[in-house]
N, C-alpha and C positions, 0 to 999 in steps of 0.2 A: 424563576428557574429552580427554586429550593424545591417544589411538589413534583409530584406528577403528571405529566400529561393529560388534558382531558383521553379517554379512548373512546372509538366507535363501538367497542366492546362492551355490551352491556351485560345480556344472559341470556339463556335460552337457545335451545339448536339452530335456529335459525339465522339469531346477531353468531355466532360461533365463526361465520365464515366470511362476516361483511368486510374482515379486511382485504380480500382479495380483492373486493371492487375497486382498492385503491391499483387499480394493475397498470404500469408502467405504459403499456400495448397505447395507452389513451392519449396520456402526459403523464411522462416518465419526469419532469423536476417539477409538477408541482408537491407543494407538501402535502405532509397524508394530511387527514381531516383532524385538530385537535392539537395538530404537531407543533412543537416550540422551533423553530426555524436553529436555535442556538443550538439542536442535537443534530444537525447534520451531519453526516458523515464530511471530513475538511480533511480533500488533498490536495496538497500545492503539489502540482508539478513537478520541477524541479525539487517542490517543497510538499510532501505527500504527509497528509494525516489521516490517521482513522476517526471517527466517533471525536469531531471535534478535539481532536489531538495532534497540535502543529508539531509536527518531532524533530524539523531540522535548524531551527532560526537560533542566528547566535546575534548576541551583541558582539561590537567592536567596530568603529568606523574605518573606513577606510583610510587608512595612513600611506606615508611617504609620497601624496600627491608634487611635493615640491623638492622632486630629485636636483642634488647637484649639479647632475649632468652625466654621462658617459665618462667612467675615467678609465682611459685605453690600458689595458693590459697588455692587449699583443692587437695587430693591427689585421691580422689575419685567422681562419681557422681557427674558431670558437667550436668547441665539440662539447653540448648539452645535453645530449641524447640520453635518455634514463637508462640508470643501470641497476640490473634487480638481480640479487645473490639469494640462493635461498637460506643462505646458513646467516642472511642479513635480518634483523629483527630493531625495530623501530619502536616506540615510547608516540601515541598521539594523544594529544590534546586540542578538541574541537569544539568550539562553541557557534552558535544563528543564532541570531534575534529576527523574530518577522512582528510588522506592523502594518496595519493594513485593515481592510476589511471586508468582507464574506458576504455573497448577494445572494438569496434565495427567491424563487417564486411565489410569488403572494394573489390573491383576487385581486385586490386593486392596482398589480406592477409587480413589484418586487421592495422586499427587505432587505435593510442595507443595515450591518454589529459591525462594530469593530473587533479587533480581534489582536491582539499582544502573543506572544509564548518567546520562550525563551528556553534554549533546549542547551545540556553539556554532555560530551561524551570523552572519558577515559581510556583509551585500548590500547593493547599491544599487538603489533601483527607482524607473522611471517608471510614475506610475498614470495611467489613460484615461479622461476622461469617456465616458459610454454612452448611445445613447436606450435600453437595456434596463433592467429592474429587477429589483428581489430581487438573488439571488445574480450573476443573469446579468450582473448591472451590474461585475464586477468582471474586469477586464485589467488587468494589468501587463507589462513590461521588468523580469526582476532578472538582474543581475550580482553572482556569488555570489563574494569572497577566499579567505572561510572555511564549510566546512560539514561536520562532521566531529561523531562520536557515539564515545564508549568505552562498552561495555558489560560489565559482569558478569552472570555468570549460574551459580548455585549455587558456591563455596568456590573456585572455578580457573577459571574456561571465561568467558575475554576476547575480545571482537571488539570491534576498530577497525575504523572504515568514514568512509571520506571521497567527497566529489563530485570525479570527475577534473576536471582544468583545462581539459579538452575540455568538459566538459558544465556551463561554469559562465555561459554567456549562457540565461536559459531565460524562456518569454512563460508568462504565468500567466493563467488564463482561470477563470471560477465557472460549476459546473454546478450541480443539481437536487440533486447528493450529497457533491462535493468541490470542494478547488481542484485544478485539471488543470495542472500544470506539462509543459512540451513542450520542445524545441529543434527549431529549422530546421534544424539540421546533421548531427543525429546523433538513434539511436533511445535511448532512455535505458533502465536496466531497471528490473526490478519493487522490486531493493532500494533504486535511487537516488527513485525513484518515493515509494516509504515512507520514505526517509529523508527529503522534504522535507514532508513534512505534520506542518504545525507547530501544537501548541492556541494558540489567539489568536493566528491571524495574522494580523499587523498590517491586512491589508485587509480581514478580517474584523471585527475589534474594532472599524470603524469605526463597524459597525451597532450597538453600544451607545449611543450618540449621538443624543440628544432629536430625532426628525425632525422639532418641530414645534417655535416658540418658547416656552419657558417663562415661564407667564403669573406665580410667585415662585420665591423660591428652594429653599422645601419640596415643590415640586411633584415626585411622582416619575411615573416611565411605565419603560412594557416596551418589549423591542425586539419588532421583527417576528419570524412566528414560524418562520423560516428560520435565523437566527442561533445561535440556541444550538446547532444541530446541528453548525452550520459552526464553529463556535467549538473545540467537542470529538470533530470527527472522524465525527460520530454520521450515519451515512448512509441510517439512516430511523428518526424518530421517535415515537412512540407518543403520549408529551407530555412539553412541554417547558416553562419558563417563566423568568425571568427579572426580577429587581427591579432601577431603576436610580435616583439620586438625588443630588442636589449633599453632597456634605460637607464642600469649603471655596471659596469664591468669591472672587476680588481682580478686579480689573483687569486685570489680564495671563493670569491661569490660573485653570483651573476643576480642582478635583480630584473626582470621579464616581467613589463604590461602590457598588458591583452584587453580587449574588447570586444561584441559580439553581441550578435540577434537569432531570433529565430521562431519560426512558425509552424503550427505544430498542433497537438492533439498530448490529453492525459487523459485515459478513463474512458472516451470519448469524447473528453471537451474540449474544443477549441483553446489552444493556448496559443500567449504571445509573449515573450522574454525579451529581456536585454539585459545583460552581464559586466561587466568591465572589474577590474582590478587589479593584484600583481602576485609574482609570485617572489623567493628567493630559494636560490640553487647554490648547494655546496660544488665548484669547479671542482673539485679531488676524489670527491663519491660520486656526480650528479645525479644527487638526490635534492630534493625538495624540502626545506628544510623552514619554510612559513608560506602560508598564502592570505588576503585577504582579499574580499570582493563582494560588491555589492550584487543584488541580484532583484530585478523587478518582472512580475507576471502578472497577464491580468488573464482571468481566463472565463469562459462562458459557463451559464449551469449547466448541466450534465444528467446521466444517468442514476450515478454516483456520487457526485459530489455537487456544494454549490459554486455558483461564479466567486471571483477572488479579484482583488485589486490590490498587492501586499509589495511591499516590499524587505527583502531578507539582508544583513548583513553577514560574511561568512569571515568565520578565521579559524587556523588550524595551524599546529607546530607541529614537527618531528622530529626526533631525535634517535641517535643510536641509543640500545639499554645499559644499562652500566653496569647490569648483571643479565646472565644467561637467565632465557625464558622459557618461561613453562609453559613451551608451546609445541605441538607435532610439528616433527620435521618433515612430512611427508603426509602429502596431495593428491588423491587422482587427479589426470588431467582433465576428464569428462564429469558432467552430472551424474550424481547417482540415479539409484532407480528411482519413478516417477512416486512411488509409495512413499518415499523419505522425506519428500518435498509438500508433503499434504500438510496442511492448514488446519488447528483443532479450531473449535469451535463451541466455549461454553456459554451453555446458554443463562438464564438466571436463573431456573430451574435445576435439578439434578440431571439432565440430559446434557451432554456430553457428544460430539460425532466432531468428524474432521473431512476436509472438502479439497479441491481442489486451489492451484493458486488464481483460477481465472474467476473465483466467486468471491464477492465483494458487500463487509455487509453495509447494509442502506439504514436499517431501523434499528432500535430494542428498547423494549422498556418491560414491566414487568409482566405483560401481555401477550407481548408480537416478538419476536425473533423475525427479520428479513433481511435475505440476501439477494443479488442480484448478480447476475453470471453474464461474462463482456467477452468476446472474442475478437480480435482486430479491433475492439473499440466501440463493437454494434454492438447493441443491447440485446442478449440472447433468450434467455431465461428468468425467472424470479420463483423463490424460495420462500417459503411463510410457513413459521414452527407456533403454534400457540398449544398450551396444556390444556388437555382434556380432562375429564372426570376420572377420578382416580377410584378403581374397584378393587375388591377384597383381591388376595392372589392365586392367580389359574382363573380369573373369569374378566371375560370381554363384554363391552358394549355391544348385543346381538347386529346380525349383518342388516337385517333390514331396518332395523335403527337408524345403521349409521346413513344408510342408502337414504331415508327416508332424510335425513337432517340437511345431504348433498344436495338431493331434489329442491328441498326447500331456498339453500343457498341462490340456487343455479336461477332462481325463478325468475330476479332482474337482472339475470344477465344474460338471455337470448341463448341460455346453453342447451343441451338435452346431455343425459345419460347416454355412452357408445356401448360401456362395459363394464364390468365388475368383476371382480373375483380374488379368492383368498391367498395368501402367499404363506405354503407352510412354514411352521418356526424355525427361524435362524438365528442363531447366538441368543435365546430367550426372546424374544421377539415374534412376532406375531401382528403379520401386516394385512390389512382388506384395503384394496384397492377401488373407487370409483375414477372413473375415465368418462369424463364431459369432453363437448365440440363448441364450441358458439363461434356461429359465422356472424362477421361482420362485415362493411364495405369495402375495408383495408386487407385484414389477416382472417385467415382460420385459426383459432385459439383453440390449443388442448391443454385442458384442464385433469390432474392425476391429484388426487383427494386420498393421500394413505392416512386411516388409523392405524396408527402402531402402538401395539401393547406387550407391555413385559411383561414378563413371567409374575412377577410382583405386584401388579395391579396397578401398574400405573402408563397413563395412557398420553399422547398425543396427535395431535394433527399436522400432519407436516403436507404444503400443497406447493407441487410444480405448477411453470405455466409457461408457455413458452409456443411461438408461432409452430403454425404445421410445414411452414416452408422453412426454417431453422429445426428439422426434426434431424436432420442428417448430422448438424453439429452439436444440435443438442447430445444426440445421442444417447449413452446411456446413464447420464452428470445423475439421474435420479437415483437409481439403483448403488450407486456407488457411495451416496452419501448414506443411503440407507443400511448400507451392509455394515460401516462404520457407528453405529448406535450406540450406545453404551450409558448406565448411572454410573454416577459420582457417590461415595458413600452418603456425603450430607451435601443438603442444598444449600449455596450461597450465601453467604453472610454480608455482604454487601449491596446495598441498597442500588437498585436501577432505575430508569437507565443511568449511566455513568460515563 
């Protein structure tokens, strides 16, 4: 795991563009040809990683399995129900541990790592009252200190990954599928993105909380049935459910064990969860004030990620601050605009662009840049960035060159040439386009092959690919990332892939 990958890449126009054959359209989990199975891109579910970066597993076993018992505080009319101030501001400390391990496609089956991480996170948060509901009801202000994940993966192969101290003021918003962490200042990426999707997060775990006064203390009820998805990552459900119920009651604190399943999809892959643990509730704030739970998923390979068989321990305190926070007091209630929410994207080279949130990367080493683009789950698109030859500044690789290097590509893979043509310079840039077809039994494949060259002499190849009966959704995901291009002053000092 200390080297590099073998690459299909060798030299010459022609190897230039054999990583396209690796095209999803085929078989989308096997690995590419050379690939070390341990750079996979690893996301749990509930428990979502990027680039082999398990970001939410804490340690801490599950405690207080052996309650005293119910001690009756009032025999009637328990009111749990959450209650959220904005001018209220909370102190969290959250730790996962996951152990388990990560199944990829192989020629002869599948491989099977194990896989350790052990992730902490630090924050302070103001939460927002909302007129919305369900999910949409949930905004916050966090102020992160600590947010940092180690992982293993099979016998050697460690990644450490932290939140820079640039991108540690972030507004957190509930959609339909996740929680959407954002900054106003900066675009954040796809790995710090999955590093923060935490299972039970704390503004989520609210919704385990009796929305309705408990008429005794045996009384149990489910949450609504948005919660459990949001609880473990699951970003569409099949079904799902949920047990919640008092197991010690005082005066001061309610302690509440829950249990729960559910069936499901992440990324596109098939998931399957089970949950159980408990929480403890302040009677005087009810607020939340510890949780602890186990959390088990096993999931299938995928588009994006590989199959998983892990299991996550979670824990998490809050507390009020003991000093005023240095945090905004104010929220819109809606998402900003869609430009805010974009995703950078550095690559190991001095190329630099930012994408949408529905693009996902799959590959990188110091070769390949690939991404992959998911909509409802279906596998839409694919992305492949590889460095071209770099010329003096003001001069481009000629057009029938490049045409000539496309042709060559295109030649095992059933394509022809549709189109070509130049795209005048934008923000120094400078695009020629070739547009391949290849029919096959299943899809029509359109293939878009831009060289892009900057004003500075430095070039690359960036290629779509994407069914012709997905043109409608695809839409115009190419153009957009393109317009987003930009160098970095220096290139990378860190060694890839990572």
């Amino acid at each position: 795991m200390n080297g590099t990958p073998q690459s299909v890449y060798t030299t010459g126009a022609e190897k230039q563009f054999d990583f396209e054959a690796v095209c999803l359209w085929s078989n989308c989990t096997s690995p590419l040809p050379g690939r070390d199975p341990r750079r996979s891109n690893v996301r749990f579910s509930g428990f979502r990683v990027a680039m082999l970066l398990l970001t939410w597993f804490f340690s801490g076993p599950l405690a207080g399995n052996n309650l005293a018992g119910i001690q009756t505080a009032a025999a009637a009319d328990v009111d749990l129900h959450a209650a959220i101030a904005d001018d209220r501001t909370a102190k969290i400390h959250y730790t996962v541990a996951i152990r388990g391990k990560i199944i990829t496609p192989a020629d002869d089956g599948t491989t099977e790592l194990k896989v350790s991480s052990d992730a902490e996170f630090d924050f302070d948060q103001r939460q927002f009252r909302s007129q919305l509901t369900g999910p949409f009801s949930l905004r916050a202000y966090r102020r992160f200190q600590t947010a940092a994940v180690d992982t293993l993966v099979g016998p050697d192969h460690r990644t450490k990954v932290q939140l820079p101290q640039s991108h540690r003021l972030l507004q957190v918003y509930g959609t339909d599928t996740t929680l959407m962490h954002l900054s106003t200042d900066v675009h954040l990426s796809r790995q710090q993105v999955d590093l923060l999707q935490l299972p039970f997060d704390p503004l989520v775990a609210a919704g385990l909380l009796p929305a309705r006064t408990l008429g005794s203390n045996d009384e149990k009820w489910n949450a609504e049935s948005w919660v459990v998805p949001r609880l473990v990552g699951m970003e569409a459900a099949v079904s799902q459910s949920v047990t919640c119920h008092l197991a010690e009651l005082t005066d001061s604190t309610a302690i509440i064990r829950f249990d729960g399943k559910a069936e499901g999809a992440v990324n596109g892959s098939a998931s399957s969860v089970s949950l159980d643990g408990q929480l403890t509730v302040n009677r005087m704030t009810r607020v939340i004030t510890s949780l602890k739970s186990t959390l088990r998923e096993k999931r299938s390979p995928g588009t994006v990620s590989p199959g998983l068989d892990v299991t996550a321990d979670v824990q998490w305190s809050q507390a009020p601050l003991a000093q005023e926070a240095d945090l905004p007091d104010e929220l819109p209630e809606t998402l900003p605009a869609e430009s805010s929410l974009l995703l950078t994207l550095p690559t190991p080279w001095r190329l630099l662009l930012l994408h949408g949130r529905e693009w996902h990367l799959f590959h990188e080493t110091s070769q390949l840049v690939m991404l992959r683009m998911l909509h409802n789950g279906s596998l839409i698109g694919q992305c492949n960035i590889i460095p071209a030859a770099k010329l003096p500044p003001g001069e481009f690789t000629p057009d029938a060159k490049f045409r000539d290097e496309v042709q060559m590509a295109l030649a095992t893979r059933q394509a022809v040439i549709a189109d070509t043509k130049v795209i005048p310079e934008q923000n120094g840039w400078r695009f020629h386009l070739v547009r391949a077809i290849s029919e096959t039994t299943a899809k029509t494949i359109l293939w878009d092959y831009y060289l892009c060259t900057h004003s500075g002499g430095e070039q690359f190849h960036i290629i779509f690919s994407h069914a012709k009966s997905d043109e409608a959704t695809f839409g115009d995901a190419a153009e957009r990332i393109l317009r987003t291009l930009t160098l970095r002053p220096v290139r990378p000092a860190l060694p890839l892939p990572r």
